[in-house]
N, C-alpha and C positions, 0 to 999 in steps of 0.2 A: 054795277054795270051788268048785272047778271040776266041772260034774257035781251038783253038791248039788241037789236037789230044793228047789225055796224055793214056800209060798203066802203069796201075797198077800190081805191084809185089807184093803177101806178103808172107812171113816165119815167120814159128811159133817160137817162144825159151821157153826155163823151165830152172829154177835153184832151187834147194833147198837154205833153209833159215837154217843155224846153227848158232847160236839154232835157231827154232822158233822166231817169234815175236809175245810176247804176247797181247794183248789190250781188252778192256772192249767187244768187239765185238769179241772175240775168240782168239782161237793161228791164226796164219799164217806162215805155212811150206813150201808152194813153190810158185816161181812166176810164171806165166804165161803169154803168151800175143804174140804178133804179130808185125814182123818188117816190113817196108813198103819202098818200092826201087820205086817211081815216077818217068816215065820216059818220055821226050816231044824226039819222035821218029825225029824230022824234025832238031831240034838244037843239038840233042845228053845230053843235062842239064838233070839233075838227081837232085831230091832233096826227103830226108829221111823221116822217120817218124817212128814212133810208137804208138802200142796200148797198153796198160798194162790196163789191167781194177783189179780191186779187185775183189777176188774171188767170189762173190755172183753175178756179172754180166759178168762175164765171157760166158757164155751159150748166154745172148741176144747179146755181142760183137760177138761171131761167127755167130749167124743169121745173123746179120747184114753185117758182111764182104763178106760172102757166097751170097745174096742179090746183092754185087755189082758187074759192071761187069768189067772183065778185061780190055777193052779201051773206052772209055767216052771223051766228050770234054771237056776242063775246063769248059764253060760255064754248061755243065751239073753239073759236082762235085760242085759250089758253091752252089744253094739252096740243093742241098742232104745233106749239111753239117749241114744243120739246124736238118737234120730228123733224125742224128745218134744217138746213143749213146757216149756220151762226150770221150770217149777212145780212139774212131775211129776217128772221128772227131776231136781231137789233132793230129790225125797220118797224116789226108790226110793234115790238116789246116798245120801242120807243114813243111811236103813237100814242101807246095805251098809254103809257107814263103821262103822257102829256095830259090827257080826259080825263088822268085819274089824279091829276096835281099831283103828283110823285117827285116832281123836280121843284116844292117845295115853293112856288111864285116865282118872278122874274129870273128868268135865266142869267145866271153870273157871267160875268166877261173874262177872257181870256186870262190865265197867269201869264207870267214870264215862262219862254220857250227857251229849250234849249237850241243852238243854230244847228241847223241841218248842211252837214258840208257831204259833198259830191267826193266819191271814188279819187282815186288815184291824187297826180299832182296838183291838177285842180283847186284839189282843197286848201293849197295853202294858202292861193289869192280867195279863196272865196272866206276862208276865217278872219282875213284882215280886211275884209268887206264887210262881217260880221263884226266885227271888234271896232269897226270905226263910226258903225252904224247902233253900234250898245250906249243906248241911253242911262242905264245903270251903275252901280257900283262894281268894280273886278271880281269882287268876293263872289257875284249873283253872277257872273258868267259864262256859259257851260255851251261848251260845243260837241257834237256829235260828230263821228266822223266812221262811213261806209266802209270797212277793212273785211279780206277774203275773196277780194276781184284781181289783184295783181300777183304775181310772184311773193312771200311772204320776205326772203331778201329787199326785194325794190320796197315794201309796205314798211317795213324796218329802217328804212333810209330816210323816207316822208315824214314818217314819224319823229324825227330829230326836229325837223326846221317847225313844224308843228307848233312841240313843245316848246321850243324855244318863244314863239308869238303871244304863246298863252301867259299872261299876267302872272305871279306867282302863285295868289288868292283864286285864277280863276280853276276848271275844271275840264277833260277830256270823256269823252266816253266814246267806245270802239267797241263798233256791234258790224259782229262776222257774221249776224244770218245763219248761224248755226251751219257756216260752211270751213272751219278745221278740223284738222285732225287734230287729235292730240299732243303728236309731236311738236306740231305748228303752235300748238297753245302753249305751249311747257317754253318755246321758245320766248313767245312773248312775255310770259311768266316774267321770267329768269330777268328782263329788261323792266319789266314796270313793278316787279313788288314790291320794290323803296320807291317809286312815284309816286309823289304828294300831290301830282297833276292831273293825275286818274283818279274818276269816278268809279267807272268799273267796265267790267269788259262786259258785253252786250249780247247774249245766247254765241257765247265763242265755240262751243260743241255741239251737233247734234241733238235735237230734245230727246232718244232714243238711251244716250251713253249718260244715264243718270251716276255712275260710281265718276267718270271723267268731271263732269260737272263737280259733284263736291269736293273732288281734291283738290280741284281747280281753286274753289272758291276758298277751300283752307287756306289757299296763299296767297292769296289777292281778292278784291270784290269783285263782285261775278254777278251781272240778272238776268233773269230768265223772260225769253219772249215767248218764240214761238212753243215753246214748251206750254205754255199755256192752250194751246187750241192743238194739242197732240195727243195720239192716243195714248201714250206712255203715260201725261203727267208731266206732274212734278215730283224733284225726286224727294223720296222722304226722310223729311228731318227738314227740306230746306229752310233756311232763315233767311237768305236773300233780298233784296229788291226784287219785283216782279213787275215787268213791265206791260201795263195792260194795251191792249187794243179794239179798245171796245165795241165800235164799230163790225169788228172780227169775233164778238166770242158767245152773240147768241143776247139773249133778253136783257135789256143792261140793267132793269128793277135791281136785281137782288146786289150789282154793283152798288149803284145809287145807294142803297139802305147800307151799306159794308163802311162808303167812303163819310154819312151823314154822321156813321157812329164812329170814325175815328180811323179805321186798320190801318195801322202801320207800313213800312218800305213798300205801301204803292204808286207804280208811277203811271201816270195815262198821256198816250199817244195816240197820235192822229196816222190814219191809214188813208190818207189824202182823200177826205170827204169831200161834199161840196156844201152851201152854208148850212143848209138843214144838218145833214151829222157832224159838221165841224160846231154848230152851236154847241148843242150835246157833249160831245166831247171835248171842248172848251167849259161848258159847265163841272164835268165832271175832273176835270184837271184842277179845276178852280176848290172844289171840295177835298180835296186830294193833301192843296197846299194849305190847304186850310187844318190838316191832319198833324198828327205830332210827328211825325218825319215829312214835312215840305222840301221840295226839291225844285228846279227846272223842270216844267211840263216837257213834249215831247211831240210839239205844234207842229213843226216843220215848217216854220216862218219862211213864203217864197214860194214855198213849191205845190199850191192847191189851187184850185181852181181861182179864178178872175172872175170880175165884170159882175152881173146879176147872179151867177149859178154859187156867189160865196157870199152872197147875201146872208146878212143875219134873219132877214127877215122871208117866213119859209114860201108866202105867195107869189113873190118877185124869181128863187131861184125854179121854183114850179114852168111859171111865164117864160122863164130863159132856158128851160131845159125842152122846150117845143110841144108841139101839139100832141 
């Protein structure tokens, strides 16, 4: 592709979130973000993309798109990719993937997700919403659940009836959003390191307090999210689960080629795209489980967009996302 004349398309989309989603780092009520139509004028190939960034970098993602220009060579967009913000830089890296058969022929369909259950007491009706709507086997079960939004007393209370709904064989995972402290974690420690019902706890520390992190994890499982798209890191030595979010972490290529070859305790999740990057990252969950440690993806069954804009197929959410 070296030398090829590429233009760039992009369209904005919005959807609201009902309800909300709540998390240690606020509600979150709508998504935003940018679809991406790459186009090599000489072959007629089209390949897709998108931006979804989380709302606190939404403002540098439009600098940044605004910054680029509408026809470029390939040879240009590869080092720019280094310079963008990870959002953007999923969207062009993803396009190119596509022109460049990267994702290997037909895009694979979704794994098994683990449920996405909402803050606070909520969750209890919504896991036995999940649990009655699980087509699977108990063993394959696995529910998430938002912790670090209520008083960590009332979050320790919830968590009993919880546990109790969960099948014996099934599985818990509790991601604080890297919103405790450490004493708060040592607390929950102390309650789940003989739970056979936990998966693991979900970035429960700041991505910053890399020594909290691995003590943490000496006593219990422990993965790392947002750590990953932080300037600290990961801390070193980690052996963890690493939970990806690809959509969030910049060019997904070199993912793509990580998960074809096999790497270990990786999990992929969806940062509520719309169809174009939930296909994506649905393929890349699907190569994940396909890995020597398979798990529950990290879909967020329910909570993405609807109608044309979650379309698997990328021209119809184009059409939906407006002029």
């Amino acid at each position: 592709m070296a030398g090829t004349l590429m233009r760039l398309h992009w369209r904005p989309y919005r959807w609201v979130l009902h309800p909300p989603l709540i998390t240690a780092s606020g509600p979150w009520s709508e998504r935003r973000g940018w679809l991406l139509r790459l186009e090599e004028p000489a072959s007629g190939a089209v390949g897709w993309g998108e931006a979804a960034p989380l709302p606190a970098h939404h403002g540098r993602c439009a600098d940044a798109l605004a910054a680029l220009p509408a026809e470029c060579s390939a040879e240009h967009l590869e080092p720019t990719l280094r310079t963008l913000p990870g959002p953007v830089a999923f969207a062009i890296g993803l396009a190119l993937a596509e022109l460049e058969g990267l994702h290997g022929g037909p895009w694979l369909p979704a794994p098994a997700s683990a449920a996405l259950l909402p803050a606070g007491s909520e969750a209890i009706a919504a896991l036995q919403s999940a649990l009655n709507q699980s087509t699977g086997q108990p063993a394959e079960f696995a529910a998430k659940w938002k912790v670090g939004v209520l008083d960590p007393d009332t979050e320790l209370q919830l968590l009993e009836p919880l546990l109790e709904q969960l099948p014996s064989c099934a599985q818990l995972r509790l991601d604080a959003n890297g919103g405790w402290d450490r004493a708060t974690a040592g607390r929950w420690a102390m309650r789940l390191q003989t739970e056979s019902k936990l998966q693991w706890l979900e970035q429960p520390l700041p991505p910053s307090d890399h020594a909290g992190l691995l003590a943490l994890a000496r006593r219990l499982p422990v993965a790392l999210d947002e750590s990953l798209r932080h300037p600290s890191g990961i801390p070193s030595g980690w052996s963890g689960w690493l939970v990806h979010k690809p959509a969030l972490e910049g060019d997904p290529r070199p993912m793509l080629q990580r998960l074809k070859q096999g790497a270990p305790k990786q999990m992929v999740s969806s940062a509520l795209e719309s169809g174009i990057g939930a296909r994506a990252v649905a393929h890349m969950a699907a190569l994940a489980s396909r890995g020597p440690t398979p798990c529950a993806a990290g879909l967020a069954p329910g909570w993405g967009a609807s109608g044309d804009l979650a379309s698997a197929i990328p021209q119809q959410v184009w059409e939906a996302a407006g002029p």
